[in-house]
C-alpha positions in Angstrom: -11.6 1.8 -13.1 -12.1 -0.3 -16.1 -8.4 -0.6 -16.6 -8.4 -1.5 -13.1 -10.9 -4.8 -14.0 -9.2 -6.1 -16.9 -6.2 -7.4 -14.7 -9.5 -9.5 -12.7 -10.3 -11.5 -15.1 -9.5 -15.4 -15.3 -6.5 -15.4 -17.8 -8.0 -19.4 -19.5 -11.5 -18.9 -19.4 -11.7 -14.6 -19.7 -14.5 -15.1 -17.4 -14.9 -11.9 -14.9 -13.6 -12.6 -11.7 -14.9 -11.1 -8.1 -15.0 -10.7 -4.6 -18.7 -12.4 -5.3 -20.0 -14.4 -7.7 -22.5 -12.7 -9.5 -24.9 -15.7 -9.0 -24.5 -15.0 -5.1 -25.3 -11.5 -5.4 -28.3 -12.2 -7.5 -29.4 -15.0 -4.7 -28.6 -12.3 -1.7 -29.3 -9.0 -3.2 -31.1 -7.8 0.0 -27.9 -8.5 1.9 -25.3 -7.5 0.3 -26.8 -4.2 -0.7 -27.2 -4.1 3.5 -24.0 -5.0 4.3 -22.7 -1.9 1.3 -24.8 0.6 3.5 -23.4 -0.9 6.6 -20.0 -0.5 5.5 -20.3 3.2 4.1 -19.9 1.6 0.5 -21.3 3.9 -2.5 -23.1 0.5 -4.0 -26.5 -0.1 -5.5 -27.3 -3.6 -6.2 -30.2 -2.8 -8.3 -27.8 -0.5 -10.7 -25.1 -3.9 -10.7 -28.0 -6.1 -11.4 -29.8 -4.0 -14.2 -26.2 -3.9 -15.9 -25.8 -7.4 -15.5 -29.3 -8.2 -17.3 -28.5 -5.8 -20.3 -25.3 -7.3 -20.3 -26.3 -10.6 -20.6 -29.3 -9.8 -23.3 -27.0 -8.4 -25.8 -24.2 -11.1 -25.2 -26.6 -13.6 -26.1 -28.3 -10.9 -29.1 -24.4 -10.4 -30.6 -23.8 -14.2 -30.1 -27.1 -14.7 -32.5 -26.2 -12.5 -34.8 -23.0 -14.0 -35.3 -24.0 -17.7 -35.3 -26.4 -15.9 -38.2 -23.6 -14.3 -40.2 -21.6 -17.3 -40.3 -24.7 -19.9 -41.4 -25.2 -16.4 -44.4 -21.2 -16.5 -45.2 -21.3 -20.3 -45.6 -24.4 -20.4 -47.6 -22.9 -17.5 -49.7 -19.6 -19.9 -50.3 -21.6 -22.3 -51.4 -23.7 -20.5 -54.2 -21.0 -18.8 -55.3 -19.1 -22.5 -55.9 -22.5 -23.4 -57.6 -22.2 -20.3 -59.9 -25.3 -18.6 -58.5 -23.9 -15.4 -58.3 -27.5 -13.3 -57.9 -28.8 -15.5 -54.9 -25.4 -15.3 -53.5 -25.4 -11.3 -53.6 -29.2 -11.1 -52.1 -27.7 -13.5 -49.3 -24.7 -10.5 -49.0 -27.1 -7.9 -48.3 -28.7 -10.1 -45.3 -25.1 -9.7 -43.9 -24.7 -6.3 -44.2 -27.8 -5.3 -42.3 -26.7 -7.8 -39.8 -23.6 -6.4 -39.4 -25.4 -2.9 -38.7 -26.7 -4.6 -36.1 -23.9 -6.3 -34.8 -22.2 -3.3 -34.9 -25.0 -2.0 -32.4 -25.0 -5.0 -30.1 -21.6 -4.6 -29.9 -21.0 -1.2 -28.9 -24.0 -1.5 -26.5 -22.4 -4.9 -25.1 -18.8 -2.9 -24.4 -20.8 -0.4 -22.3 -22.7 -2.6 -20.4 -19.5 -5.2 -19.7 -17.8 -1.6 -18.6 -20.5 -0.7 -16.1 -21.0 -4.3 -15.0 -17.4 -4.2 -14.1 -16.8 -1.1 -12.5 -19.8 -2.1 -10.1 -18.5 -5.0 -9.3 -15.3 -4.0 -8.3 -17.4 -2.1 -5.8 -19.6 -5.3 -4.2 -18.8 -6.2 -0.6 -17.6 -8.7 1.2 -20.5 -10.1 3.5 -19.7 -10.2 7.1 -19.8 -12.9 9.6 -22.7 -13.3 12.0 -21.3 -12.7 15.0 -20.1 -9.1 13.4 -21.8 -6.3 15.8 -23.8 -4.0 13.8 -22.1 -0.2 14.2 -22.0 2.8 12.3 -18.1 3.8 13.2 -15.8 2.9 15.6 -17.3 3.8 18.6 -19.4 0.9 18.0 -16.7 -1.8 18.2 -16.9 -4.6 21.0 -14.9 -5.1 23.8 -14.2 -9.0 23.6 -11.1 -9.5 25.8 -8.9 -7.6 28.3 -5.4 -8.7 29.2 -3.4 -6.8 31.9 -4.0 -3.6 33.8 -3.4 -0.1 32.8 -0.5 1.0 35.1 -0.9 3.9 37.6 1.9 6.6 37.9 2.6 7.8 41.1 4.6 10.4 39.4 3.9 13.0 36.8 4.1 10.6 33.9 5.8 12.2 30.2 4.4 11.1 26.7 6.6 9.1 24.1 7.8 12.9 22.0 9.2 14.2 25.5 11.1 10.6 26.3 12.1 10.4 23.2 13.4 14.1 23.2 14.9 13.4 26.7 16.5 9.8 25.1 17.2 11.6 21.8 15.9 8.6 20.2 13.6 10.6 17.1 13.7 14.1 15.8 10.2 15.2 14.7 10.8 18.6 13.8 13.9 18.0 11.3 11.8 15.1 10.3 8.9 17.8 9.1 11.5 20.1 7.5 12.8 17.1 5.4 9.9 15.5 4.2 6.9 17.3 5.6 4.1 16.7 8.3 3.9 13.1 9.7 7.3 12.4 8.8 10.5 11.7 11.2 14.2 10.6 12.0 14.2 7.6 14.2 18.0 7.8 16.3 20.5 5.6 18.0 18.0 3.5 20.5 15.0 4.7 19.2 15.9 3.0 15.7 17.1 -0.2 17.7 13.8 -0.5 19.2 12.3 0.0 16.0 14.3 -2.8 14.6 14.1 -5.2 17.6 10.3 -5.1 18.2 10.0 -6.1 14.6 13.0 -8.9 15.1 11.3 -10.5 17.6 8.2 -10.7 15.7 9.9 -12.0 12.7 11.7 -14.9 14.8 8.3 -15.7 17.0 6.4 -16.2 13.3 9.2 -18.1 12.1 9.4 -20.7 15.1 5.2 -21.3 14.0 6.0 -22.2 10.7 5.6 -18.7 8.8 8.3 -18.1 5.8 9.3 -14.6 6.6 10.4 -12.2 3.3 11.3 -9.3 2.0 8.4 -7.5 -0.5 8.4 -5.4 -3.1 6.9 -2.3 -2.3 6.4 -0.5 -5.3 3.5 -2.7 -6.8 1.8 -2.2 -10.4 -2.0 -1.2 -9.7 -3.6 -4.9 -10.4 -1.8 -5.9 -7.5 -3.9 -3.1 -5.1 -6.9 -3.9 -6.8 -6.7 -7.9 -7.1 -6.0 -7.6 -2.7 -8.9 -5.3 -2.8 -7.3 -1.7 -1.8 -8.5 -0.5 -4.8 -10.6 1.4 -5.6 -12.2 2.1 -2.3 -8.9 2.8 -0.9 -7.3 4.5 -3.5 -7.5 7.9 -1.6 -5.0 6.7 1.1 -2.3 5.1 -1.1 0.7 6.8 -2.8 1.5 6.8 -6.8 4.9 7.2 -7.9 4.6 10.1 -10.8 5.3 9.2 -14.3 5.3 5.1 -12.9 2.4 3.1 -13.0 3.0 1.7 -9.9 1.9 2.2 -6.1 3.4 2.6 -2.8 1.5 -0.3 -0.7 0.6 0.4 2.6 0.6 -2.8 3.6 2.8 -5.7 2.9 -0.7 -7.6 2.4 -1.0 -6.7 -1.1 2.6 -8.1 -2.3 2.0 -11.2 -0.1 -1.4 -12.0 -1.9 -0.2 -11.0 -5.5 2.8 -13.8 -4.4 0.2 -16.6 -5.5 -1.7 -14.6 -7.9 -3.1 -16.6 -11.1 -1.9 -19.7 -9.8 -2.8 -22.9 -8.9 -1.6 -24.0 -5.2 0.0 -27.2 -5.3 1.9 -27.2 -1.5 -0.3 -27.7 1.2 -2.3 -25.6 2.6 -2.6 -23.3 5.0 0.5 -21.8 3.8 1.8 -18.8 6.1 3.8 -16.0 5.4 5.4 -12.9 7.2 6.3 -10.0 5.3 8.7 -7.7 6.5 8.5 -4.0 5.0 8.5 -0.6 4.8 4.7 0.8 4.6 3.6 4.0 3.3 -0.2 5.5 3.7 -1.8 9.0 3.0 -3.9 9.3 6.2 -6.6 11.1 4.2 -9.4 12.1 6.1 -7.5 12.1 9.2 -6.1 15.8 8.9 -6.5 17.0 12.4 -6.1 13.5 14.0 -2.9 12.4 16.3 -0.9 14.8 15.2 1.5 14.6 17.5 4.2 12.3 17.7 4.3 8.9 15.9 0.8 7.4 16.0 -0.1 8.8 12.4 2.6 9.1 10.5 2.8 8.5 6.6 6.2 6.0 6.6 6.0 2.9 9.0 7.4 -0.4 9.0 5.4 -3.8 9.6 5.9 -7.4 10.1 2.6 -8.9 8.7 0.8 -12.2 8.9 -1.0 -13.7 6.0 -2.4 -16.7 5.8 -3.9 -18.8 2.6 -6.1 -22.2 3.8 -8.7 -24.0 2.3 -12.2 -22.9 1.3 -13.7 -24.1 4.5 -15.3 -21.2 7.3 -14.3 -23.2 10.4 -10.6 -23.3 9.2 -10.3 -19.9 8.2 -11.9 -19.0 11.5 -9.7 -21.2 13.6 -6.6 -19.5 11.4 -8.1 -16.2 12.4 -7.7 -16.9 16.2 -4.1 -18.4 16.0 -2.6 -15.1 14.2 -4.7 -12.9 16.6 -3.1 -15.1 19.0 0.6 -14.6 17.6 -0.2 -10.5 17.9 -1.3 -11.0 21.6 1.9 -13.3 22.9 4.3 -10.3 21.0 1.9 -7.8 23.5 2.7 -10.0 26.2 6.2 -10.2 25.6 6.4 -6.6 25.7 4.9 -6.6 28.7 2.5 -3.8 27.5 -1.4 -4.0 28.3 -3.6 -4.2 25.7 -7.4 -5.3 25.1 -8.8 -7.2 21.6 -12.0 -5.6 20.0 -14.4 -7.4 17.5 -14.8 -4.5 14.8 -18.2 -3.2 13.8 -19.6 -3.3 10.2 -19.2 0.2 9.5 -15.7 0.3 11.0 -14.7 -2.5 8.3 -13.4 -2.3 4.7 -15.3 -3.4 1.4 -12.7 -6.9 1.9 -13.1 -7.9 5.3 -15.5 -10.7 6.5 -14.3 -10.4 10.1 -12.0 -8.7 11.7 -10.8 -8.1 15.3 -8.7 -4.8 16.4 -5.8 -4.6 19.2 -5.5 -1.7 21.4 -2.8 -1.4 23.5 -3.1 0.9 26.5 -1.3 4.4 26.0 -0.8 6.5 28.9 -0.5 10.2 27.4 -3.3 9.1 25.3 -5.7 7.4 28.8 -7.0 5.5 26.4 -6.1 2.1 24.4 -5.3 3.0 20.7 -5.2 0.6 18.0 -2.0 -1.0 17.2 -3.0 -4.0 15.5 -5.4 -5.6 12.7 -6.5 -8.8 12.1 -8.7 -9.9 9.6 -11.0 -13.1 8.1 -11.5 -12.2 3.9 -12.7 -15.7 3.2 -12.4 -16.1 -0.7 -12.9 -11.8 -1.4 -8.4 -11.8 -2.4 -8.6 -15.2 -3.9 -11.2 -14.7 -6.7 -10.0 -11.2 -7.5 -6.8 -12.4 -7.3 -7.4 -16.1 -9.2 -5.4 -18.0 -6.3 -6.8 -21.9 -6.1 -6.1 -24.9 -5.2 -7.1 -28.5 -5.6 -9.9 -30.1 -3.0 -9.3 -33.6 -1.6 -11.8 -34.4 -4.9 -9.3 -32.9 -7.2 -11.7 -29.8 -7.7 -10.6 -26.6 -8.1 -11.3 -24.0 -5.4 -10.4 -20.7 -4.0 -8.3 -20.0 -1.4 -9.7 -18.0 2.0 -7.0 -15.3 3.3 -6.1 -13.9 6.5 -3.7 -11.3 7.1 -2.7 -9.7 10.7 -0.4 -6.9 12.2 2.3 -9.1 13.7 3.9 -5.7 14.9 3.8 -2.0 13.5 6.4 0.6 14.3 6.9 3.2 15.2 3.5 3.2 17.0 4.2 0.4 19.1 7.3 2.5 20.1 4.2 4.9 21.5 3.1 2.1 24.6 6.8 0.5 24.5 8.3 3.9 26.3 5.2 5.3 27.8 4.2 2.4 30.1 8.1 1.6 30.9 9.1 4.7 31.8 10.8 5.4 35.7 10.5 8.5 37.3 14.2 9.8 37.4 13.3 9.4 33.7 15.2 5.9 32.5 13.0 3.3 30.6 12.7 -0.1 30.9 13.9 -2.7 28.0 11.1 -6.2 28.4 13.2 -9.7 28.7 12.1 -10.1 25.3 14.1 -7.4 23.4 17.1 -7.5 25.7 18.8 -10.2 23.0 18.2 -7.4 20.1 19.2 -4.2 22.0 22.7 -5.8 23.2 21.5 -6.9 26.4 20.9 -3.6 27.8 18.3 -3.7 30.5 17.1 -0.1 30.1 18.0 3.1 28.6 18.8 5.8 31.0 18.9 9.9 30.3 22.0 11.7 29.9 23.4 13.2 32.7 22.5 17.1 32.3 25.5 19.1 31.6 27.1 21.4 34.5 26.9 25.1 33.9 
């Protein structure tokens, strides 16, 4: 973890650099330790604090000794220049014990930064107010509804038999080639694939996001500056004998875009990354297995979004690319409702964050198949991304970042709610233009024995 924090710090001043100042987490102590116990976080604010008060004491104990030395080495320089050799050599020995005990301070100061360090790379985020209070989530609020779950009148199939029936994926040769969770997308089923993430690329574009290509393959600074590491270390991929990370999320190469700069376009500045994702799923052994809602390879189009240090507009931001996930739901005619997520359903980074779940049929439930999420200026400071105020002071950035689209799981709603019952599956208005107008994908015609 300390190798971790030494890409954190503020390259000028060498000052550390946080999710928090530690100024605000001596102020708050009370809350932040309650929002680290809220959010399942292994955090102590007492054992930060007590590190940060030794750390402190023998910073300002080594600087002493120093300032000390160097008055001693200049008064030795100047009795030796006088010729008085003896009181220069009793002056020498005051140096020598000093630097015993510099040598001390020191050592005790290295441990003390390291500790300090490591448990800061651990402080939350706080949350918003209007964040409900929940242990998993279970506890997350219904806040909005938006069309009905449909009603088959026949018996309805789930997305692995369509897409068996379609031949649009191939699970099973999918497992034999790169283990469990893994697949081959085919013919239409990688044209939906591609065209559910077209059409979210060319909505962003038309509201001013700059869509790109990211690097996936990211050194570990850039995971730990976006704040997936360490706390989500667990779920994230390392290439052996690299040292460099599979991201599961094109949020981390979006963020580290800006990293150690100062911003001089205006601001908010949006951006949609287009990539391929890759995540671990640990601790969900057992979970979804079938089919493509957990699977470890997955391509997104993401939202994020850099504004100025100012709540209400990083709120309002919030809303519009929550708002940008919706219209793609709408366009895809698909069902769906928009949950505020509950504290201990949140990650050490987020400040607010609102869920998407889009009805699933085989599933008679609503599973998620979006994120969207308020960090305020958590990325910024860890990541050392500012800007200039209308004063011409320096300030950090808030971030925002949202699932624009995810596939394949949206592939999971797509077929299920459009299916017919001789089989054939609706294509939306919306995708018609990237599947070659096609208006719906009908079954092969059984072969005659």
């Amino acid at each position: 973890m300390r190798a971790l924090f030494v890409f954190l710090q503020d390259k000028r001043t060498k000052e550390t650099v946080s999710m928090l100042n530690i100024q605000f987490i001596r102020d708050h102590q009370e809350q932040v330790q309650q929002v680290a116990e809220q959010k399942n976080i292994p955090f102590q604010v007492d054992d930060l604090l007590e590190w940060d008060e030794k750390r402190r004491r023998l910073l300002q104990e080594t600087e002493s000794l120093r300032a000390q030395r160097n008055e001693l080495t200049k008064s030795i320089a100047g009795l030796l220049k006088q010729g008085k050799d003896e009181a220069a050599e009793q002056l020498k020995g005051q140096v020598k014990e000093i630097n015993r005990s510099l040598d001390g301070c020191e050592a005790g100061l290295r441990e003390a930064t390291s500790k300090f360090e490591e448990l800061m790379l651990l402080a939350p985020n706080v949350v918003s107010e209007d964040t409900p209070i929940g242990k998993d989530d279970s506890d997350n609020v219904e806040v909005r509804r938006i069309g009905t779950p449909r009603q088959f009148d026949f018996e309805m199939k789930d997305h692995v038999t369509l897409g068996e029936l379609h031949d649009l994926f191939d699970i099973p040769r999918g497992v034999k080639t790169a283990g469990s969770r893994s697949y081959y997308l085919k013919g239409a089923g990688l044209f939906l694939h591609l065209a559910v993430q077209r059409l979210a690329i060319d909505l962003l574009a038309s509201r001013g996001f700059t869509p790109m290509d990211v690097p996936v393959m990211v050194r570990p600074e850039a995971l730990a500056r976006s704040g997936f590491f360490p706390t989500g270390k667990d779920q994230t991929y390392e290439l052996a004998g690299e040292d460099k990370w599979l991201v599961g999320t094109s949020e981390v190469s979006l963020v580290s875009y800006y990293s150690d700069e100062v911003i001089d376009a205006a601001l908010p500045i949006r951006l949609a990354g287009v990539s391929s994702c890759f995540r671990r799923e640990i601790g969900s052994a057992g979970r979804d297995v079938r089919g493509l809602y957990r699977v470890h390879q997955f391509a997104k189009v993401e939202q994020v979004v850099l504004c100025e240090n100012d709540p209400a507009a990083s709120e309002a931001m919030l809303q519009e690319i929550t708002g940008h996930a919706e219209e793609i739901l709408r366009l895809l005619e698909l069902p769906y409702r928009v949950m505020a997520v509950c504290t201990g359903d949140m990650s050490q980074k987020t400040y607010k964050q609102y869920d998407i779940e889009t009805w699933m049929p085989s599933r008679r439930a609503y599973g998620e198949t979006h994120s969207s999420s308020n960090l305020l200026d958590f990325q910024a400071r860890r990541s050392n991304i500012r800007y200039r105020d209308a004063g011409g002071r320096l300030q950090y950035c808030h971030t925002l970042n949202n699932t624009a689209v995810a596939s394949p799981r949206i592939l999971i709603p797509l077929l299920e709610n459009h299916q017919r019952e001789d089989g054939s599956i609706y294509i939306p208005n919306a995708l018609r233009p990237y599947m070659g107008g096609i208006a719906e994908l009908v079954p092969p015609v059984p072969k005659e024995e």
